[in-house]
FINU-327458 format. One record per residue (C-alpha): x, y, z; residue number from 1; residue in three letters. Coordinates in nm, 4 decimals, padded with zeros to 6 digits, always signed. Layout:
// FINU-327458
(pt (X; Y; Z); NUM; ALA);
...
This chain:
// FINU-327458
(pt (+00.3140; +06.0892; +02.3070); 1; UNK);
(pt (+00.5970; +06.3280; +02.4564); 2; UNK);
(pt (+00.4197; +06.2382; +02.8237); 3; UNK);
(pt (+00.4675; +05.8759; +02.8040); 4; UNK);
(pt (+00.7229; +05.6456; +02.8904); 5; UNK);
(pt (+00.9537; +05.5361; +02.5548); 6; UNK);
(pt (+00.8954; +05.1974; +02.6492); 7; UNK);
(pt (+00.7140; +04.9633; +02.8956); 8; UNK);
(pt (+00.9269; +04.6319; +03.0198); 9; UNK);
(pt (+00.5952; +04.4110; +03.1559); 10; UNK);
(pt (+00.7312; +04.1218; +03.2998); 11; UNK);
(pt (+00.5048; +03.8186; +03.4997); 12; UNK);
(pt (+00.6187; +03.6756; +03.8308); 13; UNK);
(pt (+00.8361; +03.3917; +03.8528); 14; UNK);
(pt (+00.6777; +03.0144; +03.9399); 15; UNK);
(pt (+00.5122; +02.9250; +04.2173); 16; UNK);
(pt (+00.3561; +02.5730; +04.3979); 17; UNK);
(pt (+00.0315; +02.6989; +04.3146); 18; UNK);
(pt (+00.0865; +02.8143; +03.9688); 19; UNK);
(pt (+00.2519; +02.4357; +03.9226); 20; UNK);
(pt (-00.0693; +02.2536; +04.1006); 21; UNK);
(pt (-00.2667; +02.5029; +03.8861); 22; UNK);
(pt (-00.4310; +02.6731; +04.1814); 23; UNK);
(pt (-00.5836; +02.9753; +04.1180); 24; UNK);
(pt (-00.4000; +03.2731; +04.3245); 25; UNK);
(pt (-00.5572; +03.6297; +04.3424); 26; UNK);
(pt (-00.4206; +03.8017; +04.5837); 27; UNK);
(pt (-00.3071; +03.4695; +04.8301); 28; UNK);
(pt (+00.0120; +03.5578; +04.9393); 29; UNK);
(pt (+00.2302; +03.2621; +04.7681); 30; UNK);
(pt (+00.6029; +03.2736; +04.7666); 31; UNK);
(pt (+00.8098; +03.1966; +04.4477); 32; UNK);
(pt (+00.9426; +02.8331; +04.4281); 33; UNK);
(pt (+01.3077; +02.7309; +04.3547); 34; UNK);
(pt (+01.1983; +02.6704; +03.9911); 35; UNK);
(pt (+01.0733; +03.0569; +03.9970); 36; UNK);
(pt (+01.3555; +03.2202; +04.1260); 37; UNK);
(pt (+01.5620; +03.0050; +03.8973); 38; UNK);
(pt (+01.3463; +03.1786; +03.6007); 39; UNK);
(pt (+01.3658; +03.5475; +03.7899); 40; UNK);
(pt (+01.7442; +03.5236; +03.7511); 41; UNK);
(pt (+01.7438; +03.3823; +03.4043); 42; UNK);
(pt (+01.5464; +03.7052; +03.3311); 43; UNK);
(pt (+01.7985; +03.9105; +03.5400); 44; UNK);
(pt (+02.0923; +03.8154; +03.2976); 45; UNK);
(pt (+01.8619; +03.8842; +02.9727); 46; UNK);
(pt (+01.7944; +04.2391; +03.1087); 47; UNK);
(pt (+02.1884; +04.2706; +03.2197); 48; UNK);
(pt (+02.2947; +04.6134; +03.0598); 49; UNK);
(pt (+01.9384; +04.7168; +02.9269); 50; UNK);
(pt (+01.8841; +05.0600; +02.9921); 51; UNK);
(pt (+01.6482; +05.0874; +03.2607); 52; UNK);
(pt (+01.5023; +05.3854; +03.4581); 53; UNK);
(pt (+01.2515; +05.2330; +03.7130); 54; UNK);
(pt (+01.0979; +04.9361; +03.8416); 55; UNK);
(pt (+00.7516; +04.9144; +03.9726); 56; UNK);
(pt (+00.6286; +04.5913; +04.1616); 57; UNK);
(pt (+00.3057; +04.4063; +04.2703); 58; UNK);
(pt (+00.3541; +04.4151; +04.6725); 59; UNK);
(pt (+00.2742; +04.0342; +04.6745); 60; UNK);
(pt (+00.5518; +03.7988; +04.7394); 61; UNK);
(pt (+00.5665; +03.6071; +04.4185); 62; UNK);
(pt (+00.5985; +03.9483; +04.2532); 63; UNK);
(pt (+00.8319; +04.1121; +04.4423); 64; UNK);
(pt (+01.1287; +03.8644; +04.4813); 65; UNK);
(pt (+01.0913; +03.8283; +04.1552); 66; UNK);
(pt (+01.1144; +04.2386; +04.0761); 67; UNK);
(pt (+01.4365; +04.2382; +04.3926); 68; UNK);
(pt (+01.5904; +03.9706; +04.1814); 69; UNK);
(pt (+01.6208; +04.1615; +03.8537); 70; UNK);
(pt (+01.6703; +04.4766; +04.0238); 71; UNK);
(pt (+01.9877; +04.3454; +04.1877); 72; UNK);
(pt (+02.0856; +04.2440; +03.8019); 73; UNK);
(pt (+02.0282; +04.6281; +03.6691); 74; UNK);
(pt (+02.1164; +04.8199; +03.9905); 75; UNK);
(pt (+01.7534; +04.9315; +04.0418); 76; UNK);
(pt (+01.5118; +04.9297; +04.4128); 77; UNK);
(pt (+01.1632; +04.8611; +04.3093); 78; UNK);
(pt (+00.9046; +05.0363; +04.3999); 79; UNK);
(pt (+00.6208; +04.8399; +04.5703); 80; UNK);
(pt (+00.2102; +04.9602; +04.4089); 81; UNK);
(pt (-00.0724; +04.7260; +04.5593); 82; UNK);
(pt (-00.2271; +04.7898; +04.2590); 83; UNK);
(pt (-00.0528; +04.6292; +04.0663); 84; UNK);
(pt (-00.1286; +04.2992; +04.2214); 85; UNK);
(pt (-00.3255; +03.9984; +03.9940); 86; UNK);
(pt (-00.7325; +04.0002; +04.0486); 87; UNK);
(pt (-00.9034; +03.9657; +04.3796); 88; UNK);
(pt (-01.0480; +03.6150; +04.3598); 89; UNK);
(pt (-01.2354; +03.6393; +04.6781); 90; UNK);
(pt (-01.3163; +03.2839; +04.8110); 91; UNK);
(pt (-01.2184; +03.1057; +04.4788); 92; UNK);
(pt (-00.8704; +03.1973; +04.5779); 93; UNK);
(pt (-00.6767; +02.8780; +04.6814); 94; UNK);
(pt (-00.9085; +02.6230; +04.5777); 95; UNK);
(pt (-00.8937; +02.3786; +04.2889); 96; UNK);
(pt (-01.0933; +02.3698; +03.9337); 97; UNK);
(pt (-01.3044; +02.0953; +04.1094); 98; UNK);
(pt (-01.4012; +02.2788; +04.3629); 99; UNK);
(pt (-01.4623; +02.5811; +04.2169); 100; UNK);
(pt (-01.7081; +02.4359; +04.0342); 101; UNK);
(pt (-01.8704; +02.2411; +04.3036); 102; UNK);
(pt (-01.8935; +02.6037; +04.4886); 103; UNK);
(pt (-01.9504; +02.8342; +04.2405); 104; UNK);
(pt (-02.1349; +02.6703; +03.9716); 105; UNK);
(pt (-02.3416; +03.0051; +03.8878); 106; UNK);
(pt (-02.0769; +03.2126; +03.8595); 107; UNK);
(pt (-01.8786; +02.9583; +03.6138); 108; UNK);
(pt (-02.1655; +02.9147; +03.4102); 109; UNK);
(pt (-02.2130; +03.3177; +03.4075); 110; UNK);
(pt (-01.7990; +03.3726; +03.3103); 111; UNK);
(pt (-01.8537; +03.1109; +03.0323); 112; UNK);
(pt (-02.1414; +03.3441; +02.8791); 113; UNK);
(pt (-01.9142; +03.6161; +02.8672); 114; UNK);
(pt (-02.0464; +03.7901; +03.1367); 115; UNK);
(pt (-01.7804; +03.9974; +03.3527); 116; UNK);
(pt (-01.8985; +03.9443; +03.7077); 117; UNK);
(pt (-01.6496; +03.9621; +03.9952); 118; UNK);
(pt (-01.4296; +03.6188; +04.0854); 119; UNK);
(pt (-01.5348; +03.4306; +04.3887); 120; UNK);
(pt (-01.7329; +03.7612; +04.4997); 121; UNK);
(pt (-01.4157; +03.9556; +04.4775); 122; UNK);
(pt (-01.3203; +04.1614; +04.1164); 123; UNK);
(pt (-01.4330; +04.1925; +03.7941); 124; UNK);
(pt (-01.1375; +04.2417; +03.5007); 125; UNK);
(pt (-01.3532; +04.5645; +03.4677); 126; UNK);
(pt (-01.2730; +04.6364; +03.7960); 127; UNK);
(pt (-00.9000; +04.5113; +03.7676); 128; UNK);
(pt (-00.8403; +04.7160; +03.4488); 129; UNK);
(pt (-00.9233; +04.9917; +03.6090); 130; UNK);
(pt (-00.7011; +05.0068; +03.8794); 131; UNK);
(pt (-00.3812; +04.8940; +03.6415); 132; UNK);
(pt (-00.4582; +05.2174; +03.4233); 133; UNK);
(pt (-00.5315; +05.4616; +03.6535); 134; UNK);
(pt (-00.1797; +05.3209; +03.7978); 135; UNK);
(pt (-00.0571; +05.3247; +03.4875); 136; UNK);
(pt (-00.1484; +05.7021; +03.4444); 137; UNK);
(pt (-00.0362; +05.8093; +03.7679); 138; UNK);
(pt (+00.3270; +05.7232; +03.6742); 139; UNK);
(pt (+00.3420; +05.7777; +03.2873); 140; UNK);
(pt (+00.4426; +06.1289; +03.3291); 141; UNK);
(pt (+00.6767; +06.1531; +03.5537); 142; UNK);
(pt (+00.8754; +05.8892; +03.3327); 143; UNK);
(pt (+00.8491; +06.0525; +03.0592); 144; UNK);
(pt (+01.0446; +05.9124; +02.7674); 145; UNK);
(pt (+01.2063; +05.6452; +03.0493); 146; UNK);
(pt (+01.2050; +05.2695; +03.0065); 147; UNK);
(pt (+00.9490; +05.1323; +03.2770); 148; UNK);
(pt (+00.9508; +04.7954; +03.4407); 149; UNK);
(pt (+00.6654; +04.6552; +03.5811); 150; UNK);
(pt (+00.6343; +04.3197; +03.7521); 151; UNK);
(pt (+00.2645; +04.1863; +03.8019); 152; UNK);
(pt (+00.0558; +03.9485; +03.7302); 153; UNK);
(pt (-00.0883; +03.7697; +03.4456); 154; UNK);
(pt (-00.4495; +03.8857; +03.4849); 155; UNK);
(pt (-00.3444; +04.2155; +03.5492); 156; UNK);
(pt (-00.1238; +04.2751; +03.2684); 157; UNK);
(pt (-00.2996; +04.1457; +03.0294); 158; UNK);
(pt (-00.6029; +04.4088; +03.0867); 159; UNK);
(pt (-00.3446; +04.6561; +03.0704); 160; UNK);
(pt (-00.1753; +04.5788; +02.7444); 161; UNK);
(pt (-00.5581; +04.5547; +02.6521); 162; UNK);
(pt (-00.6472; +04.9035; +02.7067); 163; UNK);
(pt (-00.2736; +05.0149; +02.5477); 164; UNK);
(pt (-00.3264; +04.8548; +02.2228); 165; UNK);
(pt (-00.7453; +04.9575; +02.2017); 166; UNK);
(pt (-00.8745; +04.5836; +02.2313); 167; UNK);
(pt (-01.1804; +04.5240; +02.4124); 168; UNK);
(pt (-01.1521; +04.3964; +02.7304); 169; UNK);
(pt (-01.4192; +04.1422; +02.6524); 170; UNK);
(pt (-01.1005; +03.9767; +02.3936); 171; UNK);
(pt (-00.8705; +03.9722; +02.6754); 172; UNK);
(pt (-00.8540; +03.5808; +02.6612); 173; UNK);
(pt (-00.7109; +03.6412; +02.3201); 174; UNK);
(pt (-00.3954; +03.7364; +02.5147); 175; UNK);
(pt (-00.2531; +03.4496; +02.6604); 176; UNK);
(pt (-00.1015; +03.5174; +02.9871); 177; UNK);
(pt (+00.2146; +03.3725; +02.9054); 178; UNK);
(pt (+00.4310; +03.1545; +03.1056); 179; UNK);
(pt (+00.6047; +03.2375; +03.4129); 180; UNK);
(pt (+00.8347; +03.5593; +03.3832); 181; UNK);
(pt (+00.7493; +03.6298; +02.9889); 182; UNK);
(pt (+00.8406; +03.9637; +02.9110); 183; UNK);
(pt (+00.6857; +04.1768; +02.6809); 184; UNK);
(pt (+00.7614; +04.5219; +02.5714); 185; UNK);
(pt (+00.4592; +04.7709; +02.4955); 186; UNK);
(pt (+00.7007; +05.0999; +02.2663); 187; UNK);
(pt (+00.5790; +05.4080; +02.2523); 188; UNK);
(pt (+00.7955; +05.5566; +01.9877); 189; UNK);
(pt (+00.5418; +05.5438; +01.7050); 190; UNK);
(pt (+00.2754; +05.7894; +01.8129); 191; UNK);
(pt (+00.0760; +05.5563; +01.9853); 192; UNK);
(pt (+00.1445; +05.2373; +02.1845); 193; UNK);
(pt (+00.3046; +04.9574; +01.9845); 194; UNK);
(pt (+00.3418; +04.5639; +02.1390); 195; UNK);
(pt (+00.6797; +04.4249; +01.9652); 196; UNK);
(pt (+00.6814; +04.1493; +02.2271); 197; UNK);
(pt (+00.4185; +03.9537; +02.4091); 198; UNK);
(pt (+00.4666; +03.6509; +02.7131); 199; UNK);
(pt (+00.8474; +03.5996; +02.5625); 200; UNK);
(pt (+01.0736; +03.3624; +02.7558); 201; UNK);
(pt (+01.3108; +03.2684; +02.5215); 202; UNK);
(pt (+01.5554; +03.2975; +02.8442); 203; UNK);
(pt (+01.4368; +03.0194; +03.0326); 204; UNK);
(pt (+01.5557; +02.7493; +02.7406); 205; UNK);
(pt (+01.8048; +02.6314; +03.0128); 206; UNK);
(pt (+01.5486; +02.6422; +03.2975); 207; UNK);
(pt (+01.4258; +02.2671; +03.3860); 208; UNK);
């Protein structure tokens, strides 16, 4: 495994409005809140004096304060990947669970049979996978044996840490997607990829 990173950081954005209300994001364009940049630097002093080599970013706001926010803790610019942004929800994007199922009442019906079609006629997690790993692979070697950090999305990285760790992508929802900033850590020290840490935010027991 001499061409992959020693270890992946995987960290989800900070709190948002919409992720209090519950309203489903995509790729809406939804700043972090006061409560989510108070969990971004909570984050920032856990990861104080870890060693790390990079930091890769969705490009969407929520993500990206929160990556400039622990980059300013470890002395690190991140990098900012569209592709690493959360699923494209098309015109679900925005609204709430009532009217998502007043609009969409095929495609809900559909989801709930386990069929993967795409969200609000935007992306399927086929689709979404996809894009995280070939993202994924386009930066593993060049940081080689590094420590990676990588702030995205829930959706996003849990198809990712799907494909690491060989689960099916149709057990994704066996992940949970972890609350606001959870970290978790994806080694791969062992011969092949190892979680040790999943949707972990021990550091926001002071956060309100």
């Amino acid at each position: 495994m001499s061409s992959y990173p020693a270890r992946l950081l995987l960290v989800r954005h900070g709190e948002t409005d919409w992720n209090q209300a519950r309203i489903p994001q995509g790729h809406a364009d939804i700043p972090l809140n006061n409560k989510g940049r108070e969990q971004a630097r909570a984050l920032a002093q856990r990861l104080r004096g870890w060693d790390i080599d990079c930091i890769y970013s969705s490009d969407l706001a929520r993500a990206s304060e929160t990556a400039a926010i622990l980059g300013n803790a470890v002395g690190l610019g991140p990098r900012l990947v569209s592709a690493w942004r959360e699923v494209d929800l098309g015109g679900s994007s925005g609204l709430t669970h009532a009217e998502i199922e007043d609009r969409y009442p095929n495609e809900l019906a559909a989801l709930a049979q386990g069929r993967d079609i795409p969200r609000g006629g935007g992306e399927t997690l086929a689709a979404l996978q996809a894009r995280a790993v070939q993202e994924f692979e386009s930066l593993r070697v060049s940081h080689a044996a590094q420590t990676v950090l990588i702030v995205s999305h829930g959706g996003t990285l849990k198809t990712l840490i799907c494909h690491l760790i060989g689960l099916g992508l149709r057990h994704h929802n066996r992940l949970s997607t972890g609350g606001n900033t959870g970290l978790s850590i994806v080694q791969f020290d062992s011969g092949s990829p190892r979680l040790t840490l999943l949707n972990d935010v021990s550091h926001l027991r002071d956060c309100q």
